[in-house]
N, C-alpha and C positions, 0 to 999 in steps of 0.2 A: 504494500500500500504506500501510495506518494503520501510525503506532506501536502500542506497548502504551500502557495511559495505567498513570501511575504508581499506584501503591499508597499508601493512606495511610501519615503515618510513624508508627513503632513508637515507643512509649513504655517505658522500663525499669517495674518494676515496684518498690515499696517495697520489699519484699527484696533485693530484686538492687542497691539504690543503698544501704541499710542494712547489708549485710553488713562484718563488719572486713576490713581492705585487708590482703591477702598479700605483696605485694610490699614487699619491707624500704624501697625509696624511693618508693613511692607515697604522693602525699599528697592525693589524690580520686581519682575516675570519670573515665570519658568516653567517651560509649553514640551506636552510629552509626545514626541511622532508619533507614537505608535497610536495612540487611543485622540490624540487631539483634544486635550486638557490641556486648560492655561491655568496656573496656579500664582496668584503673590506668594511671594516669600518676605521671610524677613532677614536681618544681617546674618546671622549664625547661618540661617541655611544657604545665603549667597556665598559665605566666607566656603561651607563646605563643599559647596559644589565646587568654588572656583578651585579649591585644591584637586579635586579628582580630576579634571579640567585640565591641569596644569596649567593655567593660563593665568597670568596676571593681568586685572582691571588698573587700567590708568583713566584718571577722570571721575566724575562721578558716577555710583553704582546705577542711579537711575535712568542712566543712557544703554544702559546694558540689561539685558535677558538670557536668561538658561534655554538652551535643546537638547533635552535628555531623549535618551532611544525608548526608554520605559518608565512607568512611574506606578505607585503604588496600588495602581487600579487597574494595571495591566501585570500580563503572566508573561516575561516572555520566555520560562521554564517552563516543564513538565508542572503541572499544577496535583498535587498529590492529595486526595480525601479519606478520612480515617472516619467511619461511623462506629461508633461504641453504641454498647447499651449501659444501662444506666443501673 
């Protein structure tokens, strides 16, 4: 049996990365290809992306947004279910 083959990945749109951030500690984006969720973050989580990233932000954070391949509402593992009884 084939897999599926993947789908290309989704790109946010200028609107969607221009809009003002709602969340009072948001200080950027951060847009998952695979499912196309855009999420604010706040600094912790920009500092940690930026390390995995490897890329250092010059300027301010606000001019910048995350492209993660996956985010926590996507599998892109084998997805494993364990039913117990009780």
């Amino acid at each position: 049996m084939k897999p599926p083959e993947k789908s290309d990945p989704v790109f946010p749109s200028l609107g969607q990365l221009t809009k003002p951030l709602e969340w009072p500690q948001a200080v950027c984006r951060c847009f998952c290809q695979q499912c196309g969720t855009m999420r604010e973050i706040n600094q912790a989580q920009a500092v940690k992306l930026q390390k995995i990233a490897g890329q250092k932000i010059s300027g301010d954070i606000k001019d910048f947004y995350f492209l993660v391949s996956y985010c926590e509402y996507c599998q892109e593992q084998e997805l494993i279910v364990v039913v117990k009884q009780l």
